[in-house]
Structure formats: structure tokens, C-alpha cells
N, C-alpha and C positions, 0 to 999 in steps of 0.2 A: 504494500500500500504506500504511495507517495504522501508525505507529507502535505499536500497541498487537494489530497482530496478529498470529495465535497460528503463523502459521506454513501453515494450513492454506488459507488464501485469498492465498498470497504471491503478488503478480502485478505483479512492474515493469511499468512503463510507459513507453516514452524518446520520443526521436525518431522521429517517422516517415524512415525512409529505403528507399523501394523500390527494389528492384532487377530487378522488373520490370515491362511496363506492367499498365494493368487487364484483369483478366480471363485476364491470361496463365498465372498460378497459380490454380487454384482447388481447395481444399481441405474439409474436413467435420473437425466434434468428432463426437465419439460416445463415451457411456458415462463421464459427469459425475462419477464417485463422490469424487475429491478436486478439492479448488479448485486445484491447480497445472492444471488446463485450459484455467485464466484467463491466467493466462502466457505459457504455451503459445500459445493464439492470440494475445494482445496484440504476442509477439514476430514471428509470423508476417503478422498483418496490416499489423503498422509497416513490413515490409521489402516490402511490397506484394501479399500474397497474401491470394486474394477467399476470405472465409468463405461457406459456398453452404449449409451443409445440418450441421442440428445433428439427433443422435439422441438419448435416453436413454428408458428403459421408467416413469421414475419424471416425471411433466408437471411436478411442483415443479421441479425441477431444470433442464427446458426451461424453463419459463417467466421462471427467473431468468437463464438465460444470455440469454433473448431480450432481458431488459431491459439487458443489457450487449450485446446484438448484436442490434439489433432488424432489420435485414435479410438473417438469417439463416433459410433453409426448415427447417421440421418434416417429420423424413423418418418416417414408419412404422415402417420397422424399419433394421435396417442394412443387409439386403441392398437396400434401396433407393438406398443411398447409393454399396456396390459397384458398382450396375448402371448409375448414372450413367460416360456415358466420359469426362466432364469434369474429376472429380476425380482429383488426378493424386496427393494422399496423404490419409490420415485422422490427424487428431489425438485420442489417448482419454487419458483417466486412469480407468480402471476398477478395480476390487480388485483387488491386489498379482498374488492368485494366479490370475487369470482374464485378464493381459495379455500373458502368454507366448500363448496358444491366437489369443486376438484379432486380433495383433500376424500370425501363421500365415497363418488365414482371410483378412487385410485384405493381406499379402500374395500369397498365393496368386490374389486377384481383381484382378492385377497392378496392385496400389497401394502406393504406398511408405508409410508405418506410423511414426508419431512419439509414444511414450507416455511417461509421467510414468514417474520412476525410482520405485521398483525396477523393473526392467525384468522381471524374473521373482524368483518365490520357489523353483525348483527347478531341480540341474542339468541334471535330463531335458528340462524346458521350453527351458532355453539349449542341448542340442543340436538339439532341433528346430528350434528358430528360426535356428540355422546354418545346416543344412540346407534347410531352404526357403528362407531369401533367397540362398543358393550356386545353389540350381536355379531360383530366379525370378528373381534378378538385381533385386528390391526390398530397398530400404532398409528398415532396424528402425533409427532413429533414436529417443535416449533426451533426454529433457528431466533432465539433469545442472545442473540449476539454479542451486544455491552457486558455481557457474564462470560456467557460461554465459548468467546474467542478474545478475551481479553483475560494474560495472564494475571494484573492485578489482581481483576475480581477473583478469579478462581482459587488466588493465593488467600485472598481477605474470606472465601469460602471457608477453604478449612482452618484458618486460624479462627473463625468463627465456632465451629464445630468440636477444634480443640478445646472451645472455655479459653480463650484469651483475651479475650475483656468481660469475661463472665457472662449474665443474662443480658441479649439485645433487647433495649428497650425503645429505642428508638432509630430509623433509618430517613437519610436526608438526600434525595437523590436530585441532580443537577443534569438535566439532557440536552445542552445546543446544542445545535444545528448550523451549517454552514447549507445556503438555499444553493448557491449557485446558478449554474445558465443550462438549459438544453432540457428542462425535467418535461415530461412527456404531459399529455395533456387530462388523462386521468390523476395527478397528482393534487389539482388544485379543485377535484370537483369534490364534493364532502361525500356526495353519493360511492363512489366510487374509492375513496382512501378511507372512510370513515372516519375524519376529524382530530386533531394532534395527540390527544388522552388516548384515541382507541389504538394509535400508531405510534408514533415512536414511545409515547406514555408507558406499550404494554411493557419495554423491557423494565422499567423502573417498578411496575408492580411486580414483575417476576422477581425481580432481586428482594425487593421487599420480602416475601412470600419465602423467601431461600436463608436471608440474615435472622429473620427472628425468628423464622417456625412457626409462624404463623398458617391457618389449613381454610381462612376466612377471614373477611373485614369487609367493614361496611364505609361507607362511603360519607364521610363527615363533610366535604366542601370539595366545588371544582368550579372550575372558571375558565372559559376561554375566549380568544381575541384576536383579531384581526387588525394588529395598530397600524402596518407600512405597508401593506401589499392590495390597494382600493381594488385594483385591474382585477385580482383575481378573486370577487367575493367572499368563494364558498372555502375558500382557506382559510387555515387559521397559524397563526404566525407564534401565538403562543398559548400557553396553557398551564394551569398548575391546577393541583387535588392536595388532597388530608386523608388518610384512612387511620380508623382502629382497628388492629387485629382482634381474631377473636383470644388472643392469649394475652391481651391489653397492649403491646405493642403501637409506638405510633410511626407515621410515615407524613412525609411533604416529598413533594416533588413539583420540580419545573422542568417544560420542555419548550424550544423555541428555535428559531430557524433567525435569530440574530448575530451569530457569530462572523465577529467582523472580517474584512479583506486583511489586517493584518496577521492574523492567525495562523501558523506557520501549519495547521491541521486543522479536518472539517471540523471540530468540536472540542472545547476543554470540558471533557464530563469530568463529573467529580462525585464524589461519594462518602459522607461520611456518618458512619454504623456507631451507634452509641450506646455505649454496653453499663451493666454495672461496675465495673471493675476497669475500665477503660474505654480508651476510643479507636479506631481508625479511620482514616480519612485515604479514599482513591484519586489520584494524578491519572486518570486510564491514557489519555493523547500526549498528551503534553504536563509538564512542569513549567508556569509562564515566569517568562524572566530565567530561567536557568536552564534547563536543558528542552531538546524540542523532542525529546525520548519520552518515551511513554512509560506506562506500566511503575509508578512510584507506590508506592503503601508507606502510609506513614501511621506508624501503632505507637500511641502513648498506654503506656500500662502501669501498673505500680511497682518497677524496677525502672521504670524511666522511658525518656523518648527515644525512638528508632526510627530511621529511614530505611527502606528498605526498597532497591530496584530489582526486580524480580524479570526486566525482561531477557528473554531468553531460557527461564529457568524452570518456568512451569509446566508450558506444553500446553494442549490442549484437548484433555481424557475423554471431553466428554463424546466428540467423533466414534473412538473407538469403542466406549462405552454402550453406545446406540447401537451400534452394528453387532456387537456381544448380545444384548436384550434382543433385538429382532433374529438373533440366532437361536439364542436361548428361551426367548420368552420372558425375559424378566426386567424390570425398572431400575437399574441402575443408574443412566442416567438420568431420567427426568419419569417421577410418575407422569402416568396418564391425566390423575386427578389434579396435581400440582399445575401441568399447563394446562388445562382447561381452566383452572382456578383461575389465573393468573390473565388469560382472556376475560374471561367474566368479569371482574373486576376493573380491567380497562375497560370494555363496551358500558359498565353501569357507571362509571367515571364520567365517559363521554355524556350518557345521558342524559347526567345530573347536571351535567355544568351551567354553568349560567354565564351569558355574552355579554363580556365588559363594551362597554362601547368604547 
């Protein structure tokens, strides 16, 4: 990932680490429409799973993934890629509101199904997609990205899990956004992305839902807002919620698409998880003013303060993880229930909010 970009082609790249051998996994993109599908497979191919068969209706779009995966098949349509019994899941990032239905179909043709967050834009979509993976026993696995391809987080995961700031009581999440130029023209319609809570919002609930142990929360306050972008109405430029877990737990979050031209990366998120017994605080992009590296944790605890740069040092489990569960059958990395959770939560966000003017 370059430094300088917007966010919309974010696609770590780490170590190869398979976990299983060749050919044992084989998987399919399908339906190109954001660059997190770059990601997406970067993280699945590193943990050793065989890209076999890319689809989309638009050939720009194939023809640029070919040039990132050039031994990857051109399948016709999707159902070609169903009717293969090889593929054991499909990976898509297709428009916001068209990945709930996808996600269905790609289940129902018993395949397990891994899309770009937001995982849906409506809560009717989120129960059907309960429902079908309850009666199909496939996976809706969500690419939660600001977590799960950012070694920070994953590092502040399990120092969490160790008890190293004790009980989380509170998490404070911070998501700009750099807008940039070129975004396709489903991005600015509300129909169609489902509004800035239900979209980049969802990774902040996810994380929340991950720091405290939280299995629920209700929605105490949201707001969103359209302050600089008039041309495009149905966008909304920024957004902030409040949740209480149900374990008491509190959460803030902001998300916004202000992040200025001088920012040496699309976003300075930041994160910081506030425990009984201490804090951490996430640098995930950048350290501003000091280094333009990413991945910082910074843990105060009751032996004192630590810095701690953790890039390069983590890896990213949760790829190989997924592909272990869809072999295996089992939830290691992301319950089923936790990402459905973590949808819901954003879609009731969005709902609630109310329009600053």
C-alpha cells in the first residue's frame, strides 16, 4: 500500500504463511467494485489459499486484477464459478447494497462467502443472511479490515485478552477518511452504500464488540452530516454514535472523509481501549509529526509507559484462520454470531442517527 493512498485500494501485504498445502484451499473473487478485494485475497493467498477463478461483468476490472493475479481463470459468469466443486469459498466486494443477496446465493450453492465490510446496508438483508447460513451451515465471513489487517490492532487484540490493562471499560474509536478523486458513482448514493455509520462505522463496532467482550449494545446516540460535499446530497461526510455494551462497556466513535491533502496516508485512525488497570492507544497509519510508519501501540500500564512498533511483527492469523474453520468447520477466527453482531449494530447506528445540518 502506498503511502498516499486514499483508502480505497488498501491492501496489506505481509508474510507468506500457509497453512495449508497447495491446492488444498481453492477459492474465487467475484464482483470487483471496491479495491479492498485486493486485500482480501492478498491475505488469503499469503496463508496459502489457491486463487482459481476471478469474475466481474465490467473486463477493466478483470483485466486489472489479472495483472495482480495473473494465474487466475476468467469465469463467464458467477454461476460458473458456483458450479465448480473445487471452490470451497468466494471472495467479493461488490456495492454495499447488492452483498447481502450475493453473500445468500454464494451461500446457498454451498460455498462459504467472504465480502468486504459493510456487510449489508439493510436489517432485512442481515436476517436473511442469518437465516441461510443457520440452514446451510456456510460461512458469511466479513473483511473487518482496521482489525484484521492491521498488525497494531491484532497486537492490542491479544494484549487485551492477556489482562493487560485488566477489565475494558471503555473503547474510543477514530475512522478518517481521505475522499479522494475517481470514486464510482454508487459511493455517494445513500441507497446504494448505506450511509457512513453503516460503512466504514461497521469496522469501529466490530472492534468494539472484540476489546470489551461485549455479545450486545444498544445504541445511546448517532449523528450524521453532510458539512462540505453540497454536489453530492445523499453522502454523508461525517458521523459519530455512543453504545452500551451489554457487559456495561462504553464506546464513541467518529468516522469522516476529512482527512487533509497533507497527510502522508488515507487516514490517521486511532484507537484508544481503556481498561481498569490501564490504557492503550492505536497509531494504525501513521504517527503524525514522527514517523509516517504505521502500526505504533502505545500501552500505559502500572509498571509504566511503552511504545511499542509492532510492524512487521505480527502477521496477519486471521486469513489462515478462516480457511482452517471453512476446512474444519469451526470459528476461530470470527464467530458467525460476533459478525452478524457487529452488522446489526452498525445498520441500527445508521438508523438512529439524526442529520446535523
Amino acid at each position: 500500500m502506498s503511502q498516499k493512498s486514499d483508502g480505497m485500494n488498501y491492501a496489506p501485504q505481509g508474510k507468506p504463511s500457509p497453512v495449508v498445502r497447495p491446492g488444498e484451499f481453492v477459492f474465487a473473487a467475484a464482483h470487483l467494485d471496491h479495491g479492498h478485494i485486493y486485500g482480501q485475497c492478498n491475505g488469503l493467498t499469503e496463508a496459502g489459499g489457491e486463487l482459481k477463478w476471478v469474475y466481474d461483468a465490467d473486463p477493466k476490472k478483470v483485466e486489472a486484477f489479472r495483472a495482480k493475479y495473473p494465474q487466475v481463470q476468467v469465469a463467464r459468469s458467477l454461476d460458473e464459478i458456483l458450479a465448480d466443486p473445487a471452490v470451497k469459498l468466494v471472495a467479493a466486494a461488490a456495492v454495499p447494497n447488492l452483498r447481502g443477496p450475493l453473500g445468500c446465493r454464494v451461500m446457498e450453492a454451498g460455498k462459504d462467502y467472504f465480502t468486504d465490510k459493510t456487510p449489508f446496508t439493510q436489517l432485512s438483508q442481515l436476517e436473511e443472511a442469518r437465516a441461510v447460513a443457520a440452514r446451510t451451515g456456510r460461512k458469511y465471513a466479513v473483511y473487518f479490515s482496521e482489525r484484521l489487517h492491521v498488525e497494531s490492532a491484532m497486537y492490542a487484540t491479544d494484549l487485551v485478552q492477556q489482562g493487560a490493562i485488566g477489565r475494558v471499560i471503555q473503547v474510543i474509536g477514530l475512522g478518517p477518511h481521505r475522499l479522494g478523486t475517481g470514486r464510482p458513482d454508487w459511493f455517494f448514493k445513500k441507497e446504494q452504500y448505506g450511509g457512513i455509520l453503516c460503512d466504514i462505522g461497521s469496522h469501529q463496532f466490530e472492534q468494539f464488540l472484540t476489546f470489551t467482550g461485549a455479545t450486545d449494545a444498544t445504541v445511546t446516540n448517532a449523528a450524521v452530516a453532510n458539512y462540505a460535499h453540497p454536489e453530492t446530497p445523499e453522502f454523508e461526510d461525517f458521523g459519530e454514535a455512543s453504545l452500551v455494551g451489554n457487559n456495561g462497556a462504553s464506546n464513541y466513535i467518529r468516522v469522516d472523509w476529512f482527512t487533509p491533502a497533507g497527510l502522508s496516508t488515507w487516514g490517521d485512525g486511532r484507537m484508544t481501549i481503556l481498561g481498569t488497570h490501564g490504557y492503550i492507544e492505536l497509531r494504525k497509519y501513521v504517527d503524525v509529526g514522527r514517523e509516517k510508519t504505521g502500526n505504533h501501540v502505545y500501552l500505559v500500564d502500572e509498571k509504566g509507559e511503552h511504545h511499542l512498533h509492532v510492524e512487521g511483527q505480527v502477521g496477519f492469523r486471521f486469513f489462515g484462520e478462516l480457511i482452517l474453520d471453512c476446512l474444519n468447520r469451526t470459528e476461530k477466527a470470527m464467530t458467525q454470531a460476533h459478525a452478524f453482531k457487529a452488522a446489526e449494530l452498525c445498520l441500527k447506528a445508521q438508523a438512529a442517527a439524526r442529520k446535523i445540518a
